[in-house]
C-alpha positions as CSV (number, residue, x, y, z in Angstrom):
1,X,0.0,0.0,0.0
2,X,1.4,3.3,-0.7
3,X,1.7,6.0,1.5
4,X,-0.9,8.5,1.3
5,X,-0.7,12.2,1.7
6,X,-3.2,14.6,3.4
7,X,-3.7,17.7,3.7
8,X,-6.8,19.9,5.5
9,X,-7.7,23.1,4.9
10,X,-9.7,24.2,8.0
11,X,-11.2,27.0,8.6
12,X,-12.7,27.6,12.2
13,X,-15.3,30.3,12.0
14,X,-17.7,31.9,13.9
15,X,-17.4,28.1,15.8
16,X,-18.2,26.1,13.1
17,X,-16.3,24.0,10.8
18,X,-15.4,24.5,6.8
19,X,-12.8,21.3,6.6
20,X,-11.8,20.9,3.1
21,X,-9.3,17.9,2.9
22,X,-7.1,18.0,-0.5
23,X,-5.2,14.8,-1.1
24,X,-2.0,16.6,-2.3
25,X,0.5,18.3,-0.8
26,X,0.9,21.2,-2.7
27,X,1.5,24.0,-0.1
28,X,1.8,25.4,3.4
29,X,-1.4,26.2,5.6
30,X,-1.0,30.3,4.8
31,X,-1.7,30.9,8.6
32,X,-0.5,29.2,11.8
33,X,-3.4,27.3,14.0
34,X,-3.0,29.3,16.7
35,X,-4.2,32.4,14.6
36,X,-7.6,30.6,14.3
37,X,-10.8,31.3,16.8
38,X,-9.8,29.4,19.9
39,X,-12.2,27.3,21.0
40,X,-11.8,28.3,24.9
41,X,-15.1,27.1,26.2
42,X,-17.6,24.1,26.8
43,X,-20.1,26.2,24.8
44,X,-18.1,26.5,21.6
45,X,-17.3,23.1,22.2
46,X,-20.6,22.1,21.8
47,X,-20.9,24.1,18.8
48,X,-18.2,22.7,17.0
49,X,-18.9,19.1,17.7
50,X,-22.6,19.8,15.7
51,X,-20.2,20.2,12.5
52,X,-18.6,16.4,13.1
53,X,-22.1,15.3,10.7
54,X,-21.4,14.7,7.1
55,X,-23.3,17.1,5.2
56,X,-23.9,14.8,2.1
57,X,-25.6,11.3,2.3
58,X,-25.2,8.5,-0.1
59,X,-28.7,7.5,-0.9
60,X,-28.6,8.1,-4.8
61,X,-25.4,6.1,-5.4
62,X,-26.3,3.3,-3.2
63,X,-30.1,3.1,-4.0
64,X,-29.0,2.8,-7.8
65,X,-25.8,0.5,-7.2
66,X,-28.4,-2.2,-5.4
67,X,-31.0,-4.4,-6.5
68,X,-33.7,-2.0,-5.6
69,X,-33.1,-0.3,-9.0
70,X,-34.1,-1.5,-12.5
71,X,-34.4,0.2,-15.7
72,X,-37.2,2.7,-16.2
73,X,-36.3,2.7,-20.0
74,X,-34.9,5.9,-22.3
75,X,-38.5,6.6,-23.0
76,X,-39.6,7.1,-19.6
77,X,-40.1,10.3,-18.2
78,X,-37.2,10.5,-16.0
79,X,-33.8,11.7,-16.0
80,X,-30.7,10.5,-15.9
81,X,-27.3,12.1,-14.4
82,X,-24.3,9.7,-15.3
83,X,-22.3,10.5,-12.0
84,X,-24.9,9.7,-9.7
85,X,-27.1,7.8,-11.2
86,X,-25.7,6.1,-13.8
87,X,-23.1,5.4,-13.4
88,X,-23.6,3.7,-10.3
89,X,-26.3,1.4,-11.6
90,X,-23.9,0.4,-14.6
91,X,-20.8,-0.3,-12.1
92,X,-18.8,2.3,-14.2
93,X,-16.0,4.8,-12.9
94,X,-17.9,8.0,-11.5
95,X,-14.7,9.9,-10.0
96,X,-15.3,12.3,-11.8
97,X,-18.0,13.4,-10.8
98,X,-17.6,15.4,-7.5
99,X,-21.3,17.1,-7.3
100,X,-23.7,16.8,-4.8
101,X,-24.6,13.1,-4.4
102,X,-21.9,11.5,-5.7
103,X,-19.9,9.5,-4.2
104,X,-16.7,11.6,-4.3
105,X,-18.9,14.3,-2.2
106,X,-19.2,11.4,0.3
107,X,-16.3,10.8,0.7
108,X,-14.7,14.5,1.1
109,X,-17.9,15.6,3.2
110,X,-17.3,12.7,5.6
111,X,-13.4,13.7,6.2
112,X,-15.0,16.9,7.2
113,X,-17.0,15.6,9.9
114,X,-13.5,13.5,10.9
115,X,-11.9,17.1,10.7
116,X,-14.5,18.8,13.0
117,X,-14.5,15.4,15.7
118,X,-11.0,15.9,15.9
119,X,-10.5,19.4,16.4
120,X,-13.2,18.6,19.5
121,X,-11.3,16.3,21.2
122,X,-8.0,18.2,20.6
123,X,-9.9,21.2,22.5
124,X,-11.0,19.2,25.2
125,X,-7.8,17.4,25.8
126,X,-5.9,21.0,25.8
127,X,-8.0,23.0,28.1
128,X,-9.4,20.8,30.3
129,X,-12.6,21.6,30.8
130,X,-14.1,18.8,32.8
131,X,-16.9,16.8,33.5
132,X,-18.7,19.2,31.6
133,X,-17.4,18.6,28.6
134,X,-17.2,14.5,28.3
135,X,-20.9,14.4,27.0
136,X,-19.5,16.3,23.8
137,X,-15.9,14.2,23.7
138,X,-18.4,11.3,24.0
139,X,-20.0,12.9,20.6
140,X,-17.1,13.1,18.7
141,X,-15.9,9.8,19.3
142,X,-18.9,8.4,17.8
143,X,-18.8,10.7,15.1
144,X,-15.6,10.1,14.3
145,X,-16.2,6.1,14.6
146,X,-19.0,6.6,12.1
147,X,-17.7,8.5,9.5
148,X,-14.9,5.9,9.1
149,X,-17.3,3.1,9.4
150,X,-19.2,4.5,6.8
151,X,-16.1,5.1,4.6
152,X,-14.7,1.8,4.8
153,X,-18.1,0.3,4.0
154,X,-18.3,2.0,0.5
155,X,-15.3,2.4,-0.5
156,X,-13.2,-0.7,0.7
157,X,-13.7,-4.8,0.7
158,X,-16.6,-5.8,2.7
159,X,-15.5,-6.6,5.9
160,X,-15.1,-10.7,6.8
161,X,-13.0,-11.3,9.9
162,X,-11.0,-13.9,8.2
163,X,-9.9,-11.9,4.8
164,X,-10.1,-8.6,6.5
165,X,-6.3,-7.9,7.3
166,X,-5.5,-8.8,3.3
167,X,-7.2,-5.8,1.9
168,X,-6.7,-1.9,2.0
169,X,-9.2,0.3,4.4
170,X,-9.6,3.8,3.8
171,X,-7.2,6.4,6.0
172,X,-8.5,6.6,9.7
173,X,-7.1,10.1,10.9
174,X,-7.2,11.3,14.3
175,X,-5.4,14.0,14.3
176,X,-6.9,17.5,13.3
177,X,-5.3,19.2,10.6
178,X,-2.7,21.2,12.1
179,X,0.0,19.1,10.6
180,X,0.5,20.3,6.9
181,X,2.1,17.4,5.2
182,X,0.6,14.8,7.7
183,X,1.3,11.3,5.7
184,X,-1.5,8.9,6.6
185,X,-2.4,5.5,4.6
186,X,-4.8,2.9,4.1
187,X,-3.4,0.1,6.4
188,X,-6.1,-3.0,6.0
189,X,-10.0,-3.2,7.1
190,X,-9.1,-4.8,10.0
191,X,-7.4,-1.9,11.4
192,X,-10.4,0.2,10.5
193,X,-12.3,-1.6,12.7
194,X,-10.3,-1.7,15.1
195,X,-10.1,1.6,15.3
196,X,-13.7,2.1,15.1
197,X,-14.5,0.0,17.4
198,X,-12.2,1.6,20.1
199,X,-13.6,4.9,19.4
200,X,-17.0,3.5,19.9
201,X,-16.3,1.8,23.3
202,X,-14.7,4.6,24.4
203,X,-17.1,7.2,23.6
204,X,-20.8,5.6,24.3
205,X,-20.4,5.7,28.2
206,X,-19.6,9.3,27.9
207,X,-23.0,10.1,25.8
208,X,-25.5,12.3,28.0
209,X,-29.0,13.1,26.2
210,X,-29.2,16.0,28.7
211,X,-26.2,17.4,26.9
212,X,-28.8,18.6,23.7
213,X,-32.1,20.5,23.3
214,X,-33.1,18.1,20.6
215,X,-31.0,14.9,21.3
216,X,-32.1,13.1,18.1
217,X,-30.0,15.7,15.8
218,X,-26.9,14.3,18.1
219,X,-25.1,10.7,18.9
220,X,-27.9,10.6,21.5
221,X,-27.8,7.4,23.8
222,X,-30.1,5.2,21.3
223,X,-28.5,6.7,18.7
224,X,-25.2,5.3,20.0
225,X,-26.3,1.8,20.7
226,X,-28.3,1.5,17.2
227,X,-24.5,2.4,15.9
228,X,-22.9,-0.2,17.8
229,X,-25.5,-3.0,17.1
230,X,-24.6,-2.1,13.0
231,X,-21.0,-2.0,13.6
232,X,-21.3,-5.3,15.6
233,X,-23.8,-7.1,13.0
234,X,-20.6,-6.3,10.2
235,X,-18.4,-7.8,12.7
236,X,-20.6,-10.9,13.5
237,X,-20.6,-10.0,17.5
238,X,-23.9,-11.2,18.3
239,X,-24.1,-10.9,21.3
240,X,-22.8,-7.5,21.4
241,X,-26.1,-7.0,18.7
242,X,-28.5,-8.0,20.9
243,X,-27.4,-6.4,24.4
244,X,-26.7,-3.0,22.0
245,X,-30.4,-3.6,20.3
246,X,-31.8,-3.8,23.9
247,X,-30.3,-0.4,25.2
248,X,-31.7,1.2,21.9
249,X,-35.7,1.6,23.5
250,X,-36.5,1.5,27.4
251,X,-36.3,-2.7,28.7
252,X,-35.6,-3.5,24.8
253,X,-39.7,-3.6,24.0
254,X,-40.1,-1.9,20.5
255,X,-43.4,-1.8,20.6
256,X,-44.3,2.2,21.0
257,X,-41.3,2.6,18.8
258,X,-41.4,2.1,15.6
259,X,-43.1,4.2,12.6
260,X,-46.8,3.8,12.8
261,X,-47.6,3.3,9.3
262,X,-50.7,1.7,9.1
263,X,-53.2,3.1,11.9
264,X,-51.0,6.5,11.5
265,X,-49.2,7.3,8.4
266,X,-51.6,5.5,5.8
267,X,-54.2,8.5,6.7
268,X,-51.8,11.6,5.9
269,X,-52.4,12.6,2.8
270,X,-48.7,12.4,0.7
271,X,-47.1,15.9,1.6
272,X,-47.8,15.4,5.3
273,X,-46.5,11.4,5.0
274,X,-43.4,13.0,3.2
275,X,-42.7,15.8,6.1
276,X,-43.4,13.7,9.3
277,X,-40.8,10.7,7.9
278,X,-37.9,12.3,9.1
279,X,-39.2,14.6,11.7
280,X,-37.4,14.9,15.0
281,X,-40.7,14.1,17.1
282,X,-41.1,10.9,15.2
283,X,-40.1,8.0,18.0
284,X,-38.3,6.0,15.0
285,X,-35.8,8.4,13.9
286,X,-33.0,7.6,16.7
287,X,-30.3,10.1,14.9
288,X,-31.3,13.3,12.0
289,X,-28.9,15.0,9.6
290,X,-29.0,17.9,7.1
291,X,-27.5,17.0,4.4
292,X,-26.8,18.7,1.1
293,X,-28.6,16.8,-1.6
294,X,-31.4,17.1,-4.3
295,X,-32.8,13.5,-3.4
296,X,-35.8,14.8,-2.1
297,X,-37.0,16.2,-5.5
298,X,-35.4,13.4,-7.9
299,X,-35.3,9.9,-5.7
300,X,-38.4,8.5,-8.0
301,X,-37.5,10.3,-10.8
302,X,-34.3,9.0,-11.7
303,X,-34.2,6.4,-15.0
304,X,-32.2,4.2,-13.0
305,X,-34.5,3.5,-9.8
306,X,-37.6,2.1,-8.2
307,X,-39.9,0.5,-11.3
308,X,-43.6,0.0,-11.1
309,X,-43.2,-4.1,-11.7
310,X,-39.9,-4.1,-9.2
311,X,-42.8,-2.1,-6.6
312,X,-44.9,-4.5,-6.9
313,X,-42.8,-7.7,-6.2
314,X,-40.8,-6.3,-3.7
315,X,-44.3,-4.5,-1.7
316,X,-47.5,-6.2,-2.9
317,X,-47.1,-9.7,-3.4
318,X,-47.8,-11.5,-0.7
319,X,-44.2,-12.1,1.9
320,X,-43.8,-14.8,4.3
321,X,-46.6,-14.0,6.3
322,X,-49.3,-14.7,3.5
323,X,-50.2,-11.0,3.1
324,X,-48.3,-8.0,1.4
325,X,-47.1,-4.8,3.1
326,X,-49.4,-2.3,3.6
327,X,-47.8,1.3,3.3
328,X,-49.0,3.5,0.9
329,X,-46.9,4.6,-2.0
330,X,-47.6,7.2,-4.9
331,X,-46.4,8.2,-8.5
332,X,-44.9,11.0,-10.2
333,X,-45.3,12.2,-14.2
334,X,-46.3,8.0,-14.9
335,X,-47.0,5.1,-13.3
336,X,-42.9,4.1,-13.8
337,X,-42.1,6.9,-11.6
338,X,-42.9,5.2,-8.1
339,X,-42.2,6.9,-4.8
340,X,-42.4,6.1,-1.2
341,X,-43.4,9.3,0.7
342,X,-40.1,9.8,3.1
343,X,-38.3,12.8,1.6
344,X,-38.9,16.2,1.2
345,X,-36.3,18.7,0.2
346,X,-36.1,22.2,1.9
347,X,-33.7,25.2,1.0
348,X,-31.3,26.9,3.1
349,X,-30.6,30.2,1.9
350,X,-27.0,32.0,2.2
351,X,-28.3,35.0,0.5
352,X,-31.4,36.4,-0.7
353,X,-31.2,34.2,-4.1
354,X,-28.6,31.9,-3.2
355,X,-29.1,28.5,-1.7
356,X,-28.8,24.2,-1.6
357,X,-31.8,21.8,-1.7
358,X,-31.4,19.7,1.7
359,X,-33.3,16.8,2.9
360,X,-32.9,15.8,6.5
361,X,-31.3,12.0,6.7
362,X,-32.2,9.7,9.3
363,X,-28.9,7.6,9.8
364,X,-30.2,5.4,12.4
365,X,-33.8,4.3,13.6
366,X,-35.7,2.3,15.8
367,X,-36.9,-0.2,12.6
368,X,-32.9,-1.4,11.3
369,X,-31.8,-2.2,15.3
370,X,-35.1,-4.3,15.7
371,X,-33.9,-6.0,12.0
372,X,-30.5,-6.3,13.8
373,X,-31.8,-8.1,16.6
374,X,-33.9,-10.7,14.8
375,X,-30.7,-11.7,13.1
376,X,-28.5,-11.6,15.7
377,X,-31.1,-13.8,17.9
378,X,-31.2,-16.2,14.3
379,X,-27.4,-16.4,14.0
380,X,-27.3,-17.3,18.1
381,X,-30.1,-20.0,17.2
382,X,-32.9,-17.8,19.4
383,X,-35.2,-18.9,17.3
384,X,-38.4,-17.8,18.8
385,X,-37.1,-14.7,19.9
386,X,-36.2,-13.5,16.4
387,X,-39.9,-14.8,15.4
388,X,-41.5,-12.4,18.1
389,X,-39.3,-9.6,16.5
390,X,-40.5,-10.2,12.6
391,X,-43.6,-10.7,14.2
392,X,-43.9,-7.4,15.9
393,X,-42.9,-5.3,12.9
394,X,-45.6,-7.1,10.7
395,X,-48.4,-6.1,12.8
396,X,-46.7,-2.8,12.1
397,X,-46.8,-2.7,8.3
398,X,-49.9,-5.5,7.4
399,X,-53.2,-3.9,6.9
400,X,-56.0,-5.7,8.9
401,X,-53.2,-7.7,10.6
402,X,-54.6,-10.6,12.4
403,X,-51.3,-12.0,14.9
404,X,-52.8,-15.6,13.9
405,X,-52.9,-16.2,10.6
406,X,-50.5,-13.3,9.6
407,X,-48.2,-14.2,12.0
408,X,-44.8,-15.9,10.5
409,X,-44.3,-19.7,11.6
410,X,-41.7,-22.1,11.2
411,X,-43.7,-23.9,8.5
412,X,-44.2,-20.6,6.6
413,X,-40.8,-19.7,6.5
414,X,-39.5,-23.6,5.5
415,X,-42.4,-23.5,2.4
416,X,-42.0,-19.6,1.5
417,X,-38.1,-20.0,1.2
418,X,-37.8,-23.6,0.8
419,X,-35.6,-24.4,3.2
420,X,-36.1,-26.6,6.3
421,X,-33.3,-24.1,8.4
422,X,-34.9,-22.2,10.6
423,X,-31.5,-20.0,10.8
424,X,-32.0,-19.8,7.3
425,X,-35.5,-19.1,6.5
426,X,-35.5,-16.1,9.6
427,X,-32.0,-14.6,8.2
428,X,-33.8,-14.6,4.8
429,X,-37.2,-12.9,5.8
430,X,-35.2,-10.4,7.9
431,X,-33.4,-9.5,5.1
432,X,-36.7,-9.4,2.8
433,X,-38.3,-7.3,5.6
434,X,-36.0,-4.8,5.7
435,X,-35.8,-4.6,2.2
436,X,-38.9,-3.2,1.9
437,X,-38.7,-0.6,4.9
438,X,-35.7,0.5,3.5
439,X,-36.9,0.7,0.0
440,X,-35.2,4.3,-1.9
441,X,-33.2,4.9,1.3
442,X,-30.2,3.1,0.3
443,X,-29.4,0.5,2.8
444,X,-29.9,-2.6,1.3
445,X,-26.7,-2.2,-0.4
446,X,-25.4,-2.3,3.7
447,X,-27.2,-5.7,3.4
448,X,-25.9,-6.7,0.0
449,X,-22.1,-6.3,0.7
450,X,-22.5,-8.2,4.2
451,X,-24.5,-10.7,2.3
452,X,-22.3,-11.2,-0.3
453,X,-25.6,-10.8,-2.8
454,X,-26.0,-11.1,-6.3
455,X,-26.7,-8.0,-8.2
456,X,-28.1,-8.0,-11.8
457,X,-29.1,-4.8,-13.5
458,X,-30.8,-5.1,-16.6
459,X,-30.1,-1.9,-19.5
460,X,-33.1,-1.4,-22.3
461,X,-32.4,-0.4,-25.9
462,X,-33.9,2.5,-27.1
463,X,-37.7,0.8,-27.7
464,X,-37.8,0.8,-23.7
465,X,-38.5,-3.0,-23.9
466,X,-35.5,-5.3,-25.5
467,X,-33.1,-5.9,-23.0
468,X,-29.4,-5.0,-24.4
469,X,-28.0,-6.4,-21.7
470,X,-27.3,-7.7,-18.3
471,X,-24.9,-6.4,-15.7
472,X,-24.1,-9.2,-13.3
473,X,-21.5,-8.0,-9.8
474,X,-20.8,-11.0,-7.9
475,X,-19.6,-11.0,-4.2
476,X,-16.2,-11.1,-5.2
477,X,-16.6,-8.3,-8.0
478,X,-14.0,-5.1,-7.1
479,X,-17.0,-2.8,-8.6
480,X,-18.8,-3.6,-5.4
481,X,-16.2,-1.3,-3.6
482,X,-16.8,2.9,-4.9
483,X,-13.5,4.2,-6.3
484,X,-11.6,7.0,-4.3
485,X,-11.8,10.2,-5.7
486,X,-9.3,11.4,-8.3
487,X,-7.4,13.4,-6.1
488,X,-5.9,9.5,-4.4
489,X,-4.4,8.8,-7.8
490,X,-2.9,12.3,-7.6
491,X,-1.2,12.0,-4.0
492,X,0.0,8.8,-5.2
493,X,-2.3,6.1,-3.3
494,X,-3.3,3.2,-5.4
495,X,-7.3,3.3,-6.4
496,X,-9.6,0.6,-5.9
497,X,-9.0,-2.2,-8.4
498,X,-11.3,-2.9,-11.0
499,X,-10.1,-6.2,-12.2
C-alpha cells in the first residue's frame, strides 16, 4: 500500500467548521493554527462538535448501485445524471463526478465531519474543561467512529473477519489538521475496525442526552447503541447485537417505537407522510442529519431506480406471512415513476437568491436495530425470539393484521423460502423485511455487501422494452467497492482495483 498524503484546509469560523481535505500536498497552511478562533469554552465546544455530521448522504449512489433499481427505460419520463445515477447502476467509474450526491462528495464531506471530531477532542484534551465537557468528547468519538465506518463500508472490501487484514481500508485520521504534510495510509480493514470499534467503546459511556435540546440531531444514547448493534452485526458480535439492540428503546420492548404506518401514516395525505418521515418528534428516527442533496425532489425520478413491476414484487405480493405490506406509496409524471413518501427537500438560503436543496437523513432508527436483533437472535439460534421480533414489525406494516394467521411460523418460513433451516429461513425474511422498509433509502446495499448478494441490473435499448444487456456483480466483483476520488491517484495512493 502506498503512502498517502493529506492535507486539510480548516477554517474555524464563527465556531463552526469548513474542513476541506485536499489529497496533495501542494502548499503550506497560509496561517499558523493558533491564529484561528480558539475554541476556549464548553459552549463552543458544543458548537463545534454539531459540524462532526457529514453534510452529504449516499442515498442516490447506493439506491442505484443495489437491486432495488431496474431500468425505467430511455423513453420514460425520467432523468438520468451519469455520475450519480448512472453510473452507479452500470458499475462504471464516476470519480469524476464530484457534485452533490456522488460519491466523491461522500467521501470528502465525511473527512469533514472526521476534521470537526477531531479538532473537539483536541480542545477538550488542551484546556481541560471537565466533567462538563465528556458528553461532547463522547460525541465526537462516535462521530468520528461513524464517518470511518461508513467510509470503509463503500469504499473498501466488505468486511469478513478472516480476509479482513489482506485488503486496504480507507485512512482513519485522528489528528486534526494542524499538521500540513501529515502522511497517513490505508493500512487494511481490519485496522479500520479496530479503530472504530475503540472509538466507539470509548465514547458511548460518555453520551449524555441531557447534553442537547433536541438529542435526536446528536449521537444521543439510542442513537449510539443502534450504531454499535450495526457495527457489531458487520463484525458478526452477536451478542454484542442483541445487548446494544436492547439499550436502543426502554427494557428493549419496541413496541411504542417504531413508525406507525398503518393506523397512523396511511391517513396523511402524501405531503404530510413526506414531512413527518424524518421529523425529530417521530419516535423511529434515533439520529437526524441535514445533508446537502437534491434526493428529495429526484429519488423517483431518476431512469435508473424504483420500477412499477420491481414495486410490486418487492411490496405487494404476498411475503412470508401470506399478506403484502401495507404502506401507501404514490407516483410522479407515470406510473414508472414510483415513490415512497419519506423525503422532502427544503432550501437553506445563504443569501437572498442563493441556496442548496437539503433533505434531512435519518442515519439510524428504531426499525434497522429491531432487523438487527432478529438476526442476531437467528445467527445465536434464538429462534423464537427472532420470530417475536418479525412478528412485531408485521403487525406494524400489514393492513387488517390478524397475529394468527399473519403471523410468521416455522412452517411458513420452510415453504415460502424452501428451506427446512430455521436459521436460514428467519435470516432470509429479515433481510426481505427490511428490504422493503428501506426501499429508496439506500441500505440494502449495507445488506448486499455483508450478504455477499448477487446483483443483476438489466439496461433497455432504445424501444424501452428489448433488453441490451445484463450487468451481473458478484460478491467477489471489485466494482462492489466505490473508487476513491481522483485526487488519491494524484497523492499517489493506489485506487480501488477494477479487475
Amino acid at each position: 500500500m502506498k503512502i498517502m498524503r493529506l492535507i486539510y484546509k480548516i477554517h474555524i469560523i464563527a465556531l463552526s467548521v469548513s474542513s476541506l481535505l485536499f489529497l496533495g500536498c501542494e502548499k503550506f497552511l497560509e496561517q499558523e493554527p493558533d491564529m484561528r478562533t480558539t475554541i476556549n469554552s464548553v459552549e463552543k465546544v458544543k458548537a463545534l462538535v454539531a459540524s462532526a455530521y457529514a453534510t452529504a448522504n449516499y442515498y442516490t449512489f447506493t439506491e442505484a448501485a443495489s437491486d432495488n433499481s431496474d431500468d425505467k427505460g430511455p423513453l420514460a419520463p425520467s432523468i438520468q445524471l451519469y455520475g450519480i445515477n448512472q453510473g452507479p447502476y452500470m458499475f462504471e467509474e464516476t470519480t469524476e463526478e464530484t457534485s452533490t450526491d456522488s460519491p466523491s462528495s461522500y467521501w470528502n464531506k465525511s473527512y469533514e465531519a472526521i476534521a470537526a471530531a477531531n479538532h473537539t477532542l483536541r480542545a477538550i484534551e488542551e484546556n481541560n474543561f471537565g466533567i462538563e465537557a465528556l458528553p461532547y468528547k463522547g460525541e465526537a468519538l462516535l462521530c468520528r467512529a461513524y464517518a470511518h465506518f461508513m467510509l470503509v463500508t463503500l469504499f473498501a472490501h466488505a468486511y469478513d473477519p478472516v480476509t479482513a487484514m489482506n485488503y486496504p481500508g480507507v485512512p482513519y485520521v485522528t489528528e486534526p489538521g494542524n499538521v500540513v504534510q501529515a502522511q497517513y495510509d490505508r493500512k487494511t480493514v481490519a485496522y479500520v475496525y479496530d479503530m472504530i470499534e475503540k472509538d466507539l467503546e470509548e465514547g458511548l459511556p460518555l453520551i449524555s442526552d441531557a447534553a442537547y435540546e433536541v438529542p435526536r440531531f446528536h449521537f444521543n444514547v439510542a442513537a449510539a447503541h443502534a450504531f454499535a448493534a450495526r457495527f457489531y452485526l458487520f463484525k458478526r458480535a452477536y451478542d454484542k447485537v442483541i445487548d446494544h439492540a436492547n439499550k436502543v428503546v426502554p427494557a428493549g420492548n419496541y413496541s411504542n417505537s417504531l413508525r406507525e404506518w398503518i393506523s397512523v401514516y396511511n391517513g396523511w395525505e402524501t405531503e404530510t407522510m413526506r414531512t413527518n418521515y424524518t421529523r425529530s418528534n417521530e419516535p423511529a428516527n434515533l439520529l437526524l442529519a441535514q445533508t446537502t442533496s437534491w434526493w428529495g425532489r429526484r429519488y423517483y425520478y431518476y431512469r435508473f431506480g424504483l420500477t412499477f413491476n420491481l414495486n410490486r414484487n418487492l411490496m405487494g405480493v404476498a411475503n412470508v406471512t401470506g399478506k403484502a405490506w401495507g404502506q401507501k406509496t404514490s407516483s410522479y409524471s407515470s406510473s414508472t415513476n414510483i415513490r415512497h413518501n419519506k423525503f422532502d427537500e427544503f432550501r437553506v438560503y445563504s443569501t437572498a437568491t442563493t441556496f442548496n436543496n437539503r433533505i434531512m437523513a435519518s442515519l439510524f432508527s428504531t426499525e434497522e436495530a429491531l432487523f438487527n436483533r432478529a438476526e442476531a437472535y437467528a445467527n445465536l439460534e434464538q429462534y423464537d425470539k427472532a420470530l417475536d421480533d418479525l412478528n412485531l414489525y408485521a403487525s406494524k406494516r400489514i393492513t387488517n393484521y390478524n397475529s394468527t394467521s399473519d403471523k410468521v411460523t416455522y412452517a411458513k418460513l420452510e415453504s415460502f423460502y424452501n428451506t427446512a433451516d430455521p436459521k436460514e429461513g428467519i435470516v432470509k425474511a429479515v433481510l426481505d423485511f427490511k428490504r422493503a422498509e428501506f426501499i429508496q433509502e439506500g441500505l440494502r446495499w449495507l445488506d448486499i455487501l455483508r450478504h455477499k448478494i448477487t446483483v443483476e441490473h438489466k439496461v433497455l435499448d432504445t424501444d424501452g422494452l428489448t433488453v441490451l444487456r445484463t450487468i451481473t456483480v458478484g460478491p467477489d466483483d471489485p466494482r462492489r467497492m466505490f473508487q476513491l476520488p481522483p485526487e488519491v491517484t494524484l497523492a499517489g495512493i493506489e485506487q480501488n482495483p477494477r479487475n
